[in-house]
N, C-alpha and C positions, 0 to 999 in steps of 0.2 A: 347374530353376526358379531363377534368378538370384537372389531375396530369400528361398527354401522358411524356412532360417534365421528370421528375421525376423519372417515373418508368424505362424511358429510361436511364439514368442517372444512376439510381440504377444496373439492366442488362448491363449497358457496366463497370461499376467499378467492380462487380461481376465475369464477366468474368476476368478482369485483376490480382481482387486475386488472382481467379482458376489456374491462369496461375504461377502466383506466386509462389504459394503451389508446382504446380507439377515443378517448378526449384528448390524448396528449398526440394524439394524430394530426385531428382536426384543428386543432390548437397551431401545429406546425411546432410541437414541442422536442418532436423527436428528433431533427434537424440542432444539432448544438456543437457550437466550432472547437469545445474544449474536446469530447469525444472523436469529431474526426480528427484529431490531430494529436491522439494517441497521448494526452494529456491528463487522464481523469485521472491517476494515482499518484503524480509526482507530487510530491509531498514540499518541496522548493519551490524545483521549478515552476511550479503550477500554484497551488495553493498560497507557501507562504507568502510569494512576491504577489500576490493578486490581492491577499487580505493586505497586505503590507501598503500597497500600493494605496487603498481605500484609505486606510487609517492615517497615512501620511496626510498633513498639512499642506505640506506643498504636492501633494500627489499632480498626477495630470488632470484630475475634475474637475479641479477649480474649484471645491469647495470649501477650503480652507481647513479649518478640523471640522469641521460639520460631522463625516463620517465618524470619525476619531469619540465626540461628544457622545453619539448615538453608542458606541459599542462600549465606551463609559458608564452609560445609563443602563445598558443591557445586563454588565457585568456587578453592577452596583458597587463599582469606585468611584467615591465622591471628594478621594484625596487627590488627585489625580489633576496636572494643571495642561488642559488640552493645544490651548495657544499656541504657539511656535516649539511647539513637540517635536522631538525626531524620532524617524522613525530609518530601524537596519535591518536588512535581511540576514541573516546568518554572522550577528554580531562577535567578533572574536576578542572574548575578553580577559585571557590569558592563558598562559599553556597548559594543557591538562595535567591535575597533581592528584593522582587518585586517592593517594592517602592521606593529604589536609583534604579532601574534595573540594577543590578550586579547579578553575578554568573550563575553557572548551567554547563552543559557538552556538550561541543561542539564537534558533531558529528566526525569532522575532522578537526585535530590544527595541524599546521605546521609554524615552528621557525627555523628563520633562524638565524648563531652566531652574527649579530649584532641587535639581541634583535627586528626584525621586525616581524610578523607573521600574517597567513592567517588563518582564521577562515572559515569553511565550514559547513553549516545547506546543509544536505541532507535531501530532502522529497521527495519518493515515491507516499506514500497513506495518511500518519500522516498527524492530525491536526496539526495545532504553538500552542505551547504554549504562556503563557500571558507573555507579554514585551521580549518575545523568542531574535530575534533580537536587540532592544536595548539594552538589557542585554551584549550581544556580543560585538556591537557596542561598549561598553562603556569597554571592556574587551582591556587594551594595551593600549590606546584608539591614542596616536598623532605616534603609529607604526603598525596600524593594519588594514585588509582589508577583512571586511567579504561579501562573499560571500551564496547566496540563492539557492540552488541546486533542482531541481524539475523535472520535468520528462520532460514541455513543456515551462518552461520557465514564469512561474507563478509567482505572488507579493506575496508577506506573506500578513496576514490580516494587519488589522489596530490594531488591539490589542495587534499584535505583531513588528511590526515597529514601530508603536505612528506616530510622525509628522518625522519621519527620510528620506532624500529624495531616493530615489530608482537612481543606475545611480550613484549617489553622495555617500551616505554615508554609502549604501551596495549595491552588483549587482547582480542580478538576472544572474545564466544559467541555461542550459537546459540539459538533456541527449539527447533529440532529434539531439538538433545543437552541443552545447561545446563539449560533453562528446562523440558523436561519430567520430566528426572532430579528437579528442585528440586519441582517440583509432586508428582508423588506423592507425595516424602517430605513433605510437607504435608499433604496428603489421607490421608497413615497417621496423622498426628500427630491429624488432625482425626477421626476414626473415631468418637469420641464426640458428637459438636455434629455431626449431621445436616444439618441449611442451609448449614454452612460448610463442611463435607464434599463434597455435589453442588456446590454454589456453584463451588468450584476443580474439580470435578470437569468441569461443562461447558466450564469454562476452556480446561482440561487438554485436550476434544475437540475446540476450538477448536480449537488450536494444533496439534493434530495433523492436523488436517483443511487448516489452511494450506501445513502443511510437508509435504503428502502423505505421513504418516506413519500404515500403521495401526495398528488400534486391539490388534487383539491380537497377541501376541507369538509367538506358536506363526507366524502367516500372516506378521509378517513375517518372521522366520526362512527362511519357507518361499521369500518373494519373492527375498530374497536369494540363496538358495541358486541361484533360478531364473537368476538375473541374472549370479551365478558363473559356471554351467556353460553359460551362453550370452553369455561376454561380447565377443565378436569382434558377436554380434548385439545385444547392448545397445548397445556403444558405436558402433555404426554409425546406431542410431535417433538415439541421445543428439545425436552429431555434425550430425544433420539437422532436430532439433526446432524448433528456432528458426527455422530458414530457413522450415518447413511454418506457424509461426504468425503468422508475419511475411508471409506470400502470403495466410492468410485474411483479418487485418484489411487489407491494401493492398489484396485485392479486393474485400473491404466497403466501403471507403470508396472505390473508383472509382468502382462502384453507386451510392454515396449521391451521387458528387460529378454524375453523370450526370443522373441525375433530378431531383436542385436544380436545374442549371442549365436544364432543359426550364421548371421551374414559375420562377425567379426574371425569367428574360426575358432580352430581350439589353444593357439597360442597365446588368446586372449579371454580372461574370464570376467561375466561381467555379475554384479554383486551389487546390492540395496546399500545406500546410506543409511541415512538417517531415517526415521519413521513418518511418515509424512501427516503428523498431527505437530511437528518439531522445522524450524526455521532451515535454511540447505536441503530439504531431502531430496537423494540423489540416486543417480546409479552411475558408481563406477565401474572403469573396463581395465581391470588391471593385465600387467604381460606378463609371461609366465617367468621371465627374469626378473629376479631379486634384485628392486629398483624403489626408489622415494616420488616415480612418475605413475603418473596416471593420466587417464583419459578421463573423464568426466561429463553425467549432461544434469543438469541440476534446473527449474527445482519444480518438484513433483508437490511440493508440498504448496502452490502461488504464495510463499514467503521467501523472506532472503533477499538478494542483490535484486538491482531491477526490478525495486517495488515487487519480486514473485514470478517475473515473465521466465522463461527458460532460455536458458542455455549450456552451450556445451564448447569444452576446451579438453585442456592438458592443466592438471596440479600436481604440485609438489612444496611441500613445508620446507624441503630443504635448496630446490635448485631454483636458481635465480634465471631470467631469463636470459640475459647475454651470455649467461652461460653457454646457452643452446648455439648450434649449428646455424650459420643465417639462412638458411631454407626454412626453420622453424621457428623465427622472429619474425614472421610478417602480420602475425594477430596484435590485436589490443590486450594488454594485462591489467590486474590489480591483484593487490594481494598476495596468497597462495597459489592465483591462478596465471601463471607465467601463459597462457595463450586463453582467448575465450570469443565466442560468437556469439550474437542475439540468434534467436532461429525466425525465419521468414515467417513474416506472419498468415495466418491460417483464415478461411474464409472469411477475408477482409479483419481479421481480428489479430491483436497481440496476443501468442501463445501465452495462457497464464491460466491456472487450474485454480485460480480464487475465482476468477471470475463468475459468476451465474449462468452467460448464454452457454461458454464451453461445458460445466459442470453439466447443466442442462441436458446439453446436447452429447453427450461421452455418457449418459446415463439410461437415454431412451432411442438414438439414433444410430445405427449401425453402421449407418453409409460414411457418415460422420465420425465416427469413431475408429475405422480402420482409415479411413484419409489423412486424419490425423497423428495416428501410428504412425502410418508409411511415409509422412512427412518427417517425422519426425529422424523415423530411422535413416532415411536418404539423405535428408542436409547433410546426416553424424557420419554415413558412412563415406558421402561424399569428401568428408575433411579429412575420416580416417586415412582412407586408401594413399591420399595427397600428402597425408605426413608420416605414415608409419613406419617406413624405408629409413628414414632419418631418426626415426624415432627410437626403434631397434638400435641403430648402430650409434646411435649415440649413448644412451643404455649400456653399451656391448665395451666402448673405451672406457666406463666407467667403473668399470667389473675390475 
């Protein structure tokens, strides 16, 4: 049997999750207030101001720098004067100049009183922005130590470091390794103050649930070992994973682009964005009047805006929104997108095709897969029919 390997492979890691699951059952682990409240991927709102918060002196723990010390000791800066530190969320330390590369807001800025400070780019899911880190880099520059924050310990692009050495002249961590090493010793520290103890502790489950890290130590041991002694059959999955998630969302959104185009008509055609291994991928609904508008429902790809979730509007590079008709100002905008919606979320879940459960479930369940379609298409058409009237004629005066 050409994959025996493989499959076997895949059946003993399997079992191990299962096993998993049913500890973090029992545990009451699965139960976590970041998750119900649709918080696990904000990358601000969630994350920075929560480590922010920790590392802050004056935080509300009341532990003075205690935490601040411990994630000192983690990171191995022993320049670093922890005392009456301060600590910003999304520090704005001057306007962006791409071509000196200066400025812009550093996720997490932390000054110590003799004028030394650590700069922190947290990333989740986000792209870098352009010269992102040099910029930083070059922020303080003969007292300052930035660091690249990411889930597994990833490099920024090159667009965004330039020729800066990685190691040298900023450092890469991880949440998988830094950032949960840091949190326990927190959580021992916290052992007394019970709220503040679980508080990091669901944190703590968080983060381990992102970076498909389990929870006990004995099982991961155990997975490891699994993955040792099968590794010609790991690395042969590994080598293929991507390609297998990238076929389910491109054939999710054929689906979707298929039966839009049935319900929008033929006035309207609807056409792929981007490729969905690439940030926005989309499907626009363009009219068959020669227009800078469109309709849009983006992103097929779980990157982009909204940490990845989906949604759908009207774009255009060139038309501003009060341009429009007031029947067609009653949405939210940014950007290019002069109107847009979150789409309702799907059994109990944010629409988001990075996710696992959905990926999951759009790859092996068909009940599930067409529910999600047909959601999908019904919010869109619902909005269409409600603006297309205005949509057309306004289009129509600009001819």
């Amino acid at each position: 049997m050409e994959f025996e390997k493989e499959e076997r492979l895949l059946a003993d890691t399997k079992r191990l999750l299962d096993h998993n699951k049913e500890i973090e059952r029992l545990k009451g682990e699965s139960f976590n207030v970041f998750s119900i409240l649709k918080m696990e991927t904000k990358e601000n709102a969630t994350h920075s101001m929560f480590l922010a918060e920790l590392l802050n002196p004056k935080g509300s723990h009341l532990k003075n720098d205690m935490f601040l010390r411990l994630f000192l000791e983690v990171i191995e800066n022993k320049n670093f004067d922890s005392e009456r530190a301060e600590v910003v969320v999304e520090k704005h330390i001057s306007k962006v100049d791409y071509q000196n590369a200066q400025g812009g807001r550093i996720d997490i800025y932390i000054a110590d009183r003799k004028g030394r400070t650590i700069c922190i780019e947290n990333k989740i899911y986000a792209t870098d922005q352009h010269r992102q880190i040099q910029r930083y880099y070059n922020h303080n520059k003969t007292k300052n130590q930035v660091y690249y924050l990411t889930l597994n310990g990833e490099e920024p692009s090159s667009g965004s470091c330039g020729d800066l050495i990685s190691g040298t002249d900023f450092i890469c961590l991880s949440y998988r390794h830094t950032i949960v090493a840091w949190l326990e010793k927190c959580i021992q520290h916290a052992a007394e103050e019970p709220i503040l103890r679980e508080s990091i502790r669901q944190y703590l489950i968080l983060i381990k649930k992102l970076t498909g890290t389990l929870g006990d130590k004995r099982m991961e041991k155990e997975l490891m070992d699994l993955l040792l002694n099968n590794l010609d059959a790991a690395y042969t999955i590994g080598k293929n994973i991507n390609a297998v998630i990238y076929k389910v969302k491109e054939d999710f959104r054929r689906e979707v682009q298929v039966m839009l185009q049935e319900r929008v008509g033929t006035e309207f055609k609807v056409t792929p964005g981007n490729n969905v291994d690439k940030n926005y991928a989309q499907l626009w609904i363009f009219p068959s009047l020669k227009t800078d508008l469109k309709y849009g429902i983006e992103a097929f790809s779980g990157k982009g805006h909204f940490d990845g979730s989906m949604f759908f509007g009207i774009q255009s590079p060139t038309v501003k929104k009060d341009q429009l008709p007031k029947l067609l100002q009653s949405e939210k905008n940014f950007g290019t997108w002069i109107q847009y919606r979150l789409f309702e979320n799907y059994d109990g879940k944010v629409i988001n095709l990075r996710h696992k459960y959905i990926l999951s479930q759009l790859s092996k369940n068909t009940k599930f897969r067409e529910g999600l379609k047909n959601q999908i298409v019904n919010e869109f058409m619902d909005y269409f029919d409600n603006t297309k009237e205005e949509f057309i004629k306004f289009i129509q005066t600009q001819q």
